[in-house]
N, CA and C of each residue as an Amber inpcrd file, in Angstrom:
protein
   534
 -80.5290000 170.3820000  28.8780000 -80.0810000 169.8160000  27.6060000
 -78.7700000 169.0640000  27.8330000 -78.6110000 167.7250000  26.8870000
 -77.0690000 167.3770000  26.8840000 -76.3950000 168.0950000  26.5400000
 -74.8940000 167.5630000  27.5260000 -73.8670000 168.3320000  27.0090000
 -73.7890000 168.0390000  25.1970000 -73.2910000 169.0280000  24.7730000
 -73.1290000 169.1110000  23.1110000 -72.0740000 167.7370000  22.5180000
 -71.4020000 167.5800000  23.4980000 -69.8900000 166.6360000  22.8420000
 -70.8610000 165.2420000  23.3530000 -71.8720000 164.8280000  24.3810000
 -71.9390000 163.4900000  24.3630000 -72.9490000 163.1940000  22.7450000
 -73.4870000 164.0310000  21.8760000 -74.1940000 163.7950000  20.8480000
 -73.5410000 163.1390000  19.8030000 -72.2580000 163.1650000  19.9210000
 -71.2320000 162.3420000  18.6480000 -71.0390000 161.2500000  19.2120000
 -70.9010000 161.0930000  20.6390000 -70.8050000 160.0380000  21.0730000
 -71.3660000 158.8120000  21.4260000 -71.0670000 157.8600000  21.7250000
 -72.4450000 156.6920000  21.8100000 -71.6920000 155.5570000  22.3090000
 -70.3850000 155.1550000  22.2550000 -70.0370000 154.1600000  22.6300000
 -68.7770000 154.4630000  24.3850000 -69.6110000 153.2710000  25.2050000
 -68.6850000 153.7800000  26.5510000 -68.2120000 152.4750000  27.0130000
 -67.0210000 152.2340000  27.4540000 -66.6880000 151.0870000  28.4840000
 -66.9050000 151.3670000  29.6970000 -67.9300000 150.3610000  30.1600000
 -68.7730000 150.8790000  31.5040000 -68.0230000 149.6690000  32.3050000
 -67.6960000 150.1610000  34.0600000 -66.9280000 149.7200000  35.0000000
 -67.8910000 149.7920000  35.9160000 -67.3170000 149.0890000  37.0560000
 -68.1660000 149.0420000  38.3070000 -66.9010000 149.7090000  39.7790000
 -67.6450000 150.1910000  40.4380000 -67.0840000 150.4250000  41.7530000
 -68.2360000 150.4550000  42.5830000 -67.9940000 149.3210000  43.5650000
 -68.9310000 148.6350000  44.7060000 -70.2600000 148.6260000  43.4940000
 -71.5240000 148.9830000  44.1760000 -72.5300000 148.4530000  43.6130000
 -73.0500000 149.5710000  41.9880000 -72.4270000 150.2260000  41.7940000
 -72.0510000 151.3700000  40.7190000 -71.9310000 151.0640000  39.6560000
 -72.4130000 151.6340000  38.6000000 -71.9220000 151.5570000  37.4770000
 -71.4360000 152.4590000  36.5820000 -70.2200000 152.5030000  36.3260000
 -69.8100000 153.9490000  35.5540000 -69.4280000 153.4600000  34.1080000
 -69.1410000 154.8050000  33.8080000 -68.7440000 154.3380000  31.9900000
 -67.8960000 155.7060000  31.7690000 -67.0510000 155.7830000  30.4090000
 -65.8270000 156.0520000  30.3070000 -66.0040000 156.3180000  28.6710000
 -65.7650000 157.1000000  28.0230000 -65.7750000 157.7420000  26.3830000
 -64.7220000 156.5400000  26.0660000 -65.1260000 155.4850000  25.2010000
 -64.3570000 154.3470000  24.8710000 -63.0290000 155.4170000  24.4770000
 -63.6080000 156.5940000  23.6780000 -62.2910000 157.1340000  22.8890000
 -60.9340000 157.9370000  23.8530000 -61.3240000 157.7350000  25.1490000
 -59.8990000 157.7580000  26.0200000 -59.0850000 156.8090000  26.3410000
 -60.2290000 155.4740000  26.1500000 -59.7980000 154.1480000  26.8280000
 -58.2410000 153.6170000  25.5610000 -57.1250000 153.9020000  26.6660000
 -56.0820000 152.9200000  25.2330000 -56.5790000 151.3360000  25.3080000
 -56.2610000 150.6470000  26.7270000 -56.6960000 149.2400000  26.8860000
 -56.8800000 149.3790000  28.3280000 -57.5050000 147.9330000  28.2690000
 -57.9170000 146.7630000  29.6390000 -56.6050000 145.8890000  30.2190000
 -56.2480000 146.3280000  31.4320000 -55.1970000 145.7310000  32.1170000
 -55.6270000 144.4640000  33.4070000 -55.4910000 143.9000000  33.3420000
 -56.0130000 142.6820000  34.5720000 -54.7400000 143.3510000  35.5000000
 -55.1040000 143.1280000  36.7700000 -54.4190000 143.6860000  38.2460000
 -52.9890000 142.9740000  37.8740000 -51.6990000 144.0070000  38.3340000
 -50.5380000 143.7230000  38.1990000 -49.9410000 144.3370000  39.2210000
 -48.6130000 143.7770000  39.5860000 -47.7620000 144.4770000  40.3730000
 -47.8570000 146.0570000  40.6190000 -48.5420000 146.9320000  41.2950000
 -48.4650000 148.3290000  41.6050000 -47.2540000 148.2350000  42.7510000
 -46.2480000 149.3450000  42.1810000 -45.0580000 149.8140000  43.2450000
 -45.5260000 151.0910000  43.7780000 -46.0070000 151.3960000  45.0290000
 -46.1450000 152.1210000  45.4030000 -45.5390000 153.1240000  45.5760000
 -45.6710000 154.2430000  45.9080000 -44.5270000 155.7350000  45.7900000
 -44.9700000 156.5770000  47.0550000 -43.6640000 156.8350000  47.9550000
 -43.8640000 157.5300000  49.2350000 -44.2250000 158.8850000  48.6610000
 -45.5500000 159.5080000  50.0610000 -45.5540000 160.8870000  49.7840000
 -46.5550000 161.3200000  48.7020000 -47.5390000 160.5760000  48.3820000
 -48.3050000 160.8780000  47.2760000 -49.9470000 160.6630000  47.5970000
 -50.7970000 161.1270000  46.4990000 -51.4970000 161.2530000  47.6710000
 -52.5580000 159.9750000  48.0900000 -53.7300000 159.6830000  49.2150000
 -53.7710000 158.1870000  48.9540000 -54.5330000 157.7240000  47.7160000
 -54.9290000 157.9560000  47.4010000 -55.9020000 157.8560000  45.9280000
 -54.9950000 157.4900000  44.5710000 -53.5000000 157.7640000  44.9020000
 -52.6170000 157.3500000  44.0970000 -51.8610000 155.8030000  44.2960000
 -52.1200000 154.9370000  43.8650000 -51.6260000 153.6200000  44.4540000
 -50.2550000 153.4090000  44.1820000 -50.1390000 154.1470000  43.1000000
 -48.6160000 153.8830000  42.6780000 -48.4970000 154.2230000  41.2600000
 -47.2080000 153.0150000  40.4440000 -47.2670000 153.0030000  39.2330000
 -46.9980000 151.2020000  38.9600000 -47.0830000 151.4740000  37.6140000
 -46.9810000 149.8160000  36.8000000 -46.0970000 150.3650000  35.6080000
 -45.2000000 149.1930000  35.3020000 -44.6950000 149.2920000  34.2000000
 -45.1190000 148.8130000  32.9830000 -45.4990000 149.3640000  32.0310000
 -46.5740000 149.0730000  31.1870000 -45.4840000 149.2900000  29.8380000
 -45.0560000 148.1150000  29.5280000 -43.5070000 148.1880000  28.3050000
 -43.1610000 148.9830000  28.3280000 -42.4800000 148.8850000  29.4100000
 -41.3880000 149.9750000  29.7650000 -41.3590000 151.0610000  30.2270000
 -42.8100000 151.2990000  30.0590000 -42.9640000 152.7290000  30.6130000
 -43.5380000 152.7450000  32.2210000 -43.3180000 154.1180000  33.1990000
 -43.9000000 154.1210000  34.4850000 -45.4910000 154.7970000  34.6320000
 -46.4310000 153.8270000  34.1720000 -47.5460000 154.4850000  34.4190000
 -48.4540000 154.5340000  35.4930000 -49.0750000 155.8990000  35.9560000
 -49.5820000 156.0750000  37.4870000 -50.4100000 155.5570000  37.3760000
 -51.2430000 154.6240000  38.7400000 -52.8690000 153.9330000  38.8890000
 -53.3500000 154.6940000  39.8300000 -54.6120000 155.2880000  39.4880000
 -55.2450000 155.6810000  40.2370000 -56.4460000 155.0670000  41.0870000
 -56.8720000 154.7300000  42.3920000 -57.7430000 154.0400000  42.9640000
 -58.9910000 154.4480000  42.9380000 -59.6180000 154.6670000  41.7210000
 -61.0980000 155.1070000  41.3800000 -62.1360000 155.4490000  42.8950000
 -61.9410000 154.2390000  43.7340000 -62.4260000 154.3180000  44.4480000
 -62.6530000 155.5750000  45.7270000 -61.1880000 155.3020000  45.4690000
 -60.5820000 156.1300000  46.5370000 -60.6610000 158.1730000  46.0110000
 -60.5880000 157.6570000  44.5200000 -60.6780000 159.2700000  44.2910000
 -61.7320000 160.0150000  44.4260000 -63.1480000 159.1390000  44.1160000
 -64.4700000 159.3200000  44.5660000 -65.1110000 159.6450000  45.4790000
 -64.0310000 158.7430000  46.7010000 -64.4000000 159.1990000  47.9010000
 -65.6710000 158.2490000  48.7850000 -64.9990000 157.0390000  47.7490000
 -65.7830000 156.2170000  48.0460000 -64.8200000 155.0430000  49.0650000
 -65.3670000 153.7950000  50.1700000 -64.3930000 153.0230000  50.7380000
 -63.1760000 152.5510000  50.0740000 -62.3950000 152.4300000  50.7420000
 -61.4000000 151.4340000  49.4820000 -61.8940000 150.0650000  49.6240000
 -61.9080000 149.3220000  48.5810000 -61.9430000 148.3060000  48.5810000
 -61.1900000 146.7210000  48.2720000 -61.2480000 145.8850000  48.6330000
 -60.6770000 144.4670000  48.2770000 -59.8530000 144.2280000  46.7960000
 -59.0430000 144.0840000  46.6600000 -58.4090000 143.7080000  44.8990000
 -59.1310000 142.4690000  45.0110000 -59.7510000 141.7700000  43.6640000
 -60.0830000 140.3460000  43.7530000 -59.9050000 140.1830000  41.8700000
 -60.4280000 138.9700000  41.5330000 -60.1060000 138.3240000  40.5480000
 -60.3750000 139.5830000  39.1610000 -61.1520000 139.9800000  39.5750000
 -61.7960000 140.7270000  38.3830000 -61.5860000 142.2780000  38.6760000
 -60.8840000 142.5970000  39.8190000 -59.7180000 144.1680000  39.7790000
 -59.0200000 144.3000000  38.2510000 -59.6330000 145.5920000  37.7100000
 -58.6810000 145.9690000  36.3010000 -58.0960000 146.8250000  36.7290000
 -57.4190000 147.4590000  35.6990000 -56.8600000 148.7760000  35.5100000
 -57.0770000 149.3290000  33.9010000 -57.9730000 150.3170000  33.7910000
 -58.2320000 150.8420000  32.5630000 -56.9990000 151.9940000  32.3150000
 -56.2830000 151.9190000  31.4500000 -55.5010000 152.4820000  30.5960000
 -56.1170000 153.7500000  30.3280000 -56.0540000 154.7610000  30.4200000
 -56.8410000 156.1820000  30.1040000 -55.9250000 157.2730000  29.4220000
 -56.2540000 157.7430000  28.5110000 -55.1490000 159.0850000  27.9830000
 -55.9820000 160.5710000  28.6150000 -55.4820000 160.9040000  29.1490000
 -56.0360000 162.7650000  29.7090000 -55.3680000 163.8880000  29.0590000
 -56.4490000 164.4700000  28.4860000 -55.7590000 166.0770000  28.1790000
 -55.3490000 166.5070000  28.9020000 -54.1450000 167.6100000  29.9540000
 -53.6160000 168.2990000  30.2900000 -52.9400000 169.1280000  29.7350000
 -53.4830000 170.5310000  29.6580000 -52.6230000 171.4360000  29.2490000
 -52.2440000 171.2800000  28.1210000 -52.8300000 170.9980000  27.0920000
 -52.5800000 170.3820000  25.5210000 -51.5880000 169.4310000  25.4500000
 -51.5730000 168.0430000  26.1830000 -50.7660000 167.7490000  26.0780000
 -51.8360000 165.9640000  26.7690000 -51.2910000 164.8180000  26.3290000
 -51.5760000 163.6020000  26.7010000 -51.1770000 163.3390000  27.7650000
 -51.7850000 162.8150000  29.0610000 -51.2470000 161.9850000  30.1760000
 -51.9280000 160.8090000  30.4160000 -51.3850000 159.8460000  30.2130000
 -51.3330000 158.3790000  30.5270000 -51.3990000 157.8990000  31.7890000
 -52.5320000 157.3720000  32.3490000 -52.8190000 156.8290000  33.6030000
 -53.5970000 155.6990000  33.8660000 -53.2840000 155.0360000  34.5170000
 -54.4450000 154.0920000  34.9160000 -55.3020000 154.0820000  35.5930000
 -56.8650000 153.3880000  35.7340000 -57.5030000 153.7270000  36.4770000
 -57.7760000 151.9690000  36.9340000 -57.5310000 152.6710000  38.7460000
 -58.1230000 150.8600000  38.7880000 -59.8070000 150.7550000  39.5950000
 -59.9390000 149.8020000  38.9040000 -61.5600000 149.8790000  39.0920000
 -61.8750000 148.2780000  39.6120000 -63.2620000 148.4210000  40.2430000
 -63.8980000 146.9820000  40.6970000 -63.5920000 145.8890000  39.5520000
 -64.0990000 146.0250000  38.3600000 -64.2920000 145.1040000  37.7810000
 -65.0610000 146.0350000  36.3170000 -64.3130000 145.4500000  35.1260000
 -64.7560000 145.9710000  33.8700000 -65.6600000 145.1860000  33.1820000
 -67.2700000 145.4510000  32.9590000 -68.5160000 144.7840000  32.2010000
 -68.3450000 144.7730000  30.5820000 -68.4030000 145.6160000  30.2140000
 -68.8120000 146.2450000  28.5240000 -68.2970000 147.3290000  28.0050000
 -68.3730000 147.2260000  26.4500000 -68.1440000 148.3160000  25.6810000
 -70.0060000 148.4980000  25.2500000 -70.5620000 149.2830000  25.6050000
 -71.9230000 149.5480000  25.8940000 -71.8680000 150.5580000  24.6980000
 -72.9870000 150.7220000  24.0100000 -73.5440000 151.8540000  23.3170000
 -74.6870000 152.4340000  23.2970000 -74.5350000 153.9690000  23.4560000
 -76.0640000 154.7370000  24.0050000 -76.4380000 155.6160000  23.4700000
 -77.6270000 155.6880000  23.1370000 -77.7820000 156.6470000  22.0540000
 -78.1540000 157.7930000  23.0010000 -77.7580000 158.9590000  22.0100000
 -78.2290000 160.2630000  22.8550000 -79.2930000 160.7190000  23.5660000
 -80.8990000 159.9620000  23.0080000 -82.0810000 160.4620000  24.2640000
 -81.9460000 159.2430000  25.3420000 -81.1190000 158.6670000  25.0860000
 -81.1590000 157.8070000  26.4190000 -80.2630000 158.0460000  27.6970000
 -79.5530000 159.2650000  27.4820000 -78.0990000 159.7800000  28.1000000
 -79.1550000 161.4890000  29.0480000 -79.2090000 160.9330000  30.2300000
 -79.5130000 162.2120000  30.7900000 -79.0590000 163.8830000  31.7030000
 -78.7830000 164.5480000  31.4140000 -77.9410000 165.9210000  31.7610000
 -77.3990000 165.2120000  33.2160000 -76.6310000 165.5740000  34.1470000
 -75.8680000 165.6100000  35.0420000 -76.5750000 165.5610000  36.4080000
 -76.8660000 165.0320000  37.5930000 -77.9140000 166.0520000  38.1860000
 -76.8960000 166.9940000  38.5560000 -78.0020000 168.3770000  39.1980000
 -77.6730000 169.1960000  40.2150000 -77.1460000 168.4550000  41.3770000
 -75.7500000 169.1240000  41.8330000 -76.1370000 168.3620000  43.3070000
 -76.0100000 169.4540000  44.1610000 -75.4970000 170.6890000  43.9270000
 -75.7670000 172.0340000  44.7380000 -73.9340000 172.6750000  45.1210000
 -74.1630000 173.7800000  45.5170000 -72.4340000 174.0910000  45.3090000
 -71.6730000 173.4620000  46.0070000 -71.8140000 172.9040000  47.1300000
 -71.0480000 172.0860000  48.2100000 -70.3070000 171.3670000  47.6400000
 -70.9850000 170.0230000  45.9330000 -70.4460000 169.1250000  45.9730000
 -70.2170000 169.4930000  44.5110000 -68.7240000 168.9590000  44.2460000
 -68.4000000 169.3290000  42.6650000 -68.3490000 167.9240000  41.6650000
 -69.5180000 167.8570000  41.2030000 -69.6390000 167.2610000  39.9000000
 -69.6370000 167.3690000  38.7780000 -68.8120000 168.5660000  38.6710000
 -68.1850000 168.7390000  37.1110000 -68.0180000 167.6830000  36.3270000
 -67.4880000 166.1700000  36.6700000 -66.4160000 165.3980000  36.3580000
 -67.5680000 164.2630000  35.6400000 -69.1950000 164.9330000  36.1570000
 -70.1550000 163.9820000  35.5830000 -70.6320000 164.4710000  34.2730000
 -70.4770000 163.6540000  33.1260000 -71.0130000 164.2460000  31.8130000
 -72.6480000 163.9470000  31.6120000 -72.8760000 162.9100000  32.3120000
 -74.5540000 162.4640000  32.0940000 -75.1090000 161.1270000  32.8020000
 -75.9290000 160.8240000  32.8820000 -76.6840000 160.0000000  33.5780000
 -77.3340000 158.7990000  32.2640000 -76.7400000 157.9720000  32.6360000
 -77.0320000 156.9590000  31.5130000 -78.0690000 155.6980000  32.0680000
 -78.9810000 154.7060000  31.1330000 -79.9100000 153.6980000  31.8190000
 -79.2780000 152.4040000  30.8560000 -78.7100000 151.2200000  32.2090000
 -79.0810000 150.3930000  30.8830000 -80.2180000 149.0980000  31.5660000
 -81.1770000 148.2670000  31.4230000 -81.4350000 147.3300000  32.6360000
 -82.1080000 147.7870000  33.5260000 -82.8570000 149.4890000  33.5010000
 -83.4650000 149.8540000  34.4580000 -82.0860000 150.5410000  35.5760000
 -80.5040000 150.2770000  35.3680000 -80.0800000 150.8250000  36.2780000
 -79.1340000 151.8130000  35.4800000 -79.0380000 152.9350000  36.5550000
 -78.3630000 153.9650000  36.2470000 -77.0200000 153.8710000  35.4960000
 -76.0930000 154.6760000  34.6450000 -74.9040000 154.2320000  34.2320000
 -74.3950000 155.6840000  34.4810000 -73.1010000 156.1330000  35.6180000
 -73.2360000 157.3700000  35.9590000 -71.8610000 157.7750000  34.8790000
 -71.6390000 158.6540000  33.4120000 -70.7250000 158.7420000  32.6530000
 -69.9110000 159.9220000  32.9860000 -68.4720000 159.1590000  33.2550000
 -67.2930000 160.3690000  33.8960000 -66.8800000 160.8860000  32.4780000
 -66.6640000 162.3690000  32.8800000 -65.5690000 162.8750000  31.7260000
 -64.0210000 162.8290000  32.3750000 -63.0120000 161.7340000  31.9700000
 -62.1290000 161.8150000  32.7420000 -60.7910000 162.9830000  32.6600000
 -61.4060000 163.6310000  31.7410000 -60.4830000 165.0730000  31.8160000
 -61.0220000 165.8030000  32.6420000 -62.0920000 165.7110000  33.2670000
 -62.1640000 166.8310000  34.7250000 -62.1420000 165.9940000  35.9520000
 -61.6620000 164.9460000  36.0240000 -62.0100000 164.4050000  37.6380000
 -60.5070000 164.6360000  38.3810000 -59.6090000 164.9840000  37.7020000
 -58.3770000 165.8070000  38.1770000 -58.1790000 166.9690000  38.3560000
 -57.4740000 167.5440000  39.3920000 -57.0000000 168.7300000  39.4940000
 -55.6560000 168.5260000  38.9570000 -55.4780000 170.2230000  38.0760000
 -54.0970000 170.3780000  37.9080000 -52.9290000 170.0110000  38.5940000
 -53.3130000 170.4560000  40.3240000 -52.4390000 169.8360000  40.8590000
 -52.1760000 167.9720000  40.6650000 -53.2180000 167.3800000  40.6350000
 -53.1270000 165.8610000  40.4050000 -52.4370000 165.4830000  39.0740000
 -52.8620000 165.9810000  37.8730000 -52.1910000 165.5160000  36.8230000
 -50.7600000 166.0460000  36.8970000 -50.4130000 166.8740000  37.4060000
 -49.2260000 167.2090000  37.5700000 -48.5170000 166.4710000  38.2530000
 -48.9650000 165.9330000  39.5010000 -47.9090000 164.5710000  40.0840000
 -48.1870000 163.4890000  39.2920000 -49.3000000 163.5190000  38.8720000
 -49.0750000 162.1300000  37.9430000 -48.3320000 162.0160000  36.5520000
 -47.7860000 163.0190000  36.5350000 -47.1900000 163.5920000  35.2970000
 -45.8650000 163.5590000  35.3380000 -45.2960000 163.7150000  36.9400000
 -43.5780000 163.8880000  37.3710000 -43.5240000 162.4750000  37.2650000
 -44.8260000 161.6460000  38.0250000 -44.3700000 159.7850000  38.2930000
 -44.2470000 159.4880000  37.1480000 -45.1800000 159.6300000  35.8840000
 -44.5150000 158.8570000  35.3910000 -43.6320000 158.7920000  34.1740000
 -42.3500000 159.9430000  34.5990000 -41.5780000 160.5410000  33.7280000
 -41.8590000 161.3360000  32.5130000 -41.0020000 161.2240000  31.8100000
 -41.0990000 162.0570000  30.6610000 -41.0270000 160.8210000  29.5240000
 -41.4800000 159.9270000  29.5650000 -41.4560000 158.6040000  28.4030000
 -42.8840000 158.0170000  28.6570000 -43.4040000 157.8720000  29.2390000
 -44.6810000 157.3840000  29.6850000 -45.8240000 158.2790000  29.0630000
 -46.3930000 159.2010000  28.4650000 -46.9480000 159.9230000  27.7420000
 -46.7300000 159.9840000  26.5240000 -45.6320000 159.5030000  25.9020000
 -44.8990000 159.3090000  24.1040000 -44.8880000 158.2470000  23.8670000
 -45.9300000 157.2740000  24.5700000 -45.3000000 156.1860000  24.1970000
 -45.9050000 155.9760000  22.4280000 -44.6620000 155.0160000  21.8770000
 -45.3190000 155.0130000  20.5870000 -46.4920000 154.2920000  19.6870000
 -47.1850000 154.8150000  18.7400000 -48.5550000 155.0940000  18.3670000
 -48.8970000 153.2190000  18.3120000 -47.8780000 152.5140000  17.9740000
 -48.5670000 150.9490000  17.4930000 -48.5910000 150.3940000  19.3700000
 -47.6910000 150.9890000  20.0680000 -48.1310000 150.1620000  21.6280000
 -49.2480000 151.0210000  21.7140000 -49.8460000 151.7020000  21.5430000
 -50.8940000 152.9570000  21.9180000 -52.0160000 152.1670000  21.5430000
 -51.9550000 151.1560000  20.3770000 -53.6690000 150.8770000  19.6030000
 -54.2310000 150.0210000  21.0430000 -55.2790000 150.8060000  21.3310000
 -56.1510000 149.9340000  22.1070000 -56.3500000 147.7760000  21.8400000
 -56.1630000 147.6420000  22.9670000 -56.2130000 146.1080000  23.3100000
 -57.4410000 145.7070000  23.6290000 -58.9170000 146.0350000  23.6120000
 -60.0370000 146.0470000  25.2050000 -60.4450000 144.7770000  24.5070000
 -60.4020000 144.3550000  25.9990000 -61.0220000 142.9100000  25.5270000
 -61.9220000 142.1300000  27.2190000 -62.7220000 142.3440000  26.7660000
 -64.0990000 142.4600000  27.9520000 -64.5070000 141.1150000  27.9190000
């Protein structure tokens, strides 16, 4: 059976990494960032590219790719960075995610959204909420409150201070523009 929480849901901004297609609960997405200056930060881990200053604030990018465990790949014209808010610990963390290239704000109705597969204990796919079709091809949907470990949101939490998570509610209204 689906998970219970994707049944309210229906609308996803679906991304690509290499030949992939993922998608994202629009309702984490704040906005769509086109590739910007990342300052990198010694000592962190590689999947962390850095941060961007995003009005004013220091927000962490994370290399989708790289967190997956997938090659790293090329920045090119159509490198984003999706804006993401994460629960931690009752509390908002603000991060970016940088991805191949951002397609759509897609909408799916619930029998079209399929349970998770198994992939067996070795490999942890918690972080997958469901298996989506659009086109005949797969749409694989992250819940991005589990693809972190505590330990991770927690460095991403020191980078990017104590102002970067408050930021206020009118810079907060989502921008997406696909």
């Amino acid at each position: 059976m689906v998970d219970e929480t994707l049944k309210d849901i229906n609308q996803f901004l679906t991304f690509t990494l290499g030949k992939e297609i993922f998608a994202l609960d629009i309702g984490t997405v704040r906005e769509v960032l086109e590739l910007t200056s990342i300052t990198k930060i010694p000592r962190t881990p590689e999947f962390m590219r850095g941060v961007i200053n995003l009005r004013g604030h220091a927000v962490p990018v994370v290399d989708m790719r790289l967190k997956l465990g997938m090659s790293q790949g090329e920045d090119t014209v159509d490198t984003c960075i999706i804006i993401v808010e994460i629960e931690f610990e009752g509390e908002f963390t603000v991060m970016g995610a940088l991805v191949d290239s951002v397609r759509e704000v897609f909408e799916m109705t619930p029998d079209t959204i399929e349970p998770a597969p198994k992939m067996g204990a070795a490999i942890n796919a918690e972080y997958i909420k469901g298996m989506g079709r659009q086109n005949g091809q797969f749409i694989i949907i992250i819940d991005i409150n589990k693809i972190f470990s505590a330990e991770e949101l927690s460095i991403a939490k020191s980078l990017a201070g104590s102002g970067a998570d408050q930021m206020p509610a009118e810079e907060a209204v989502a921008t997406i523009s696909v």
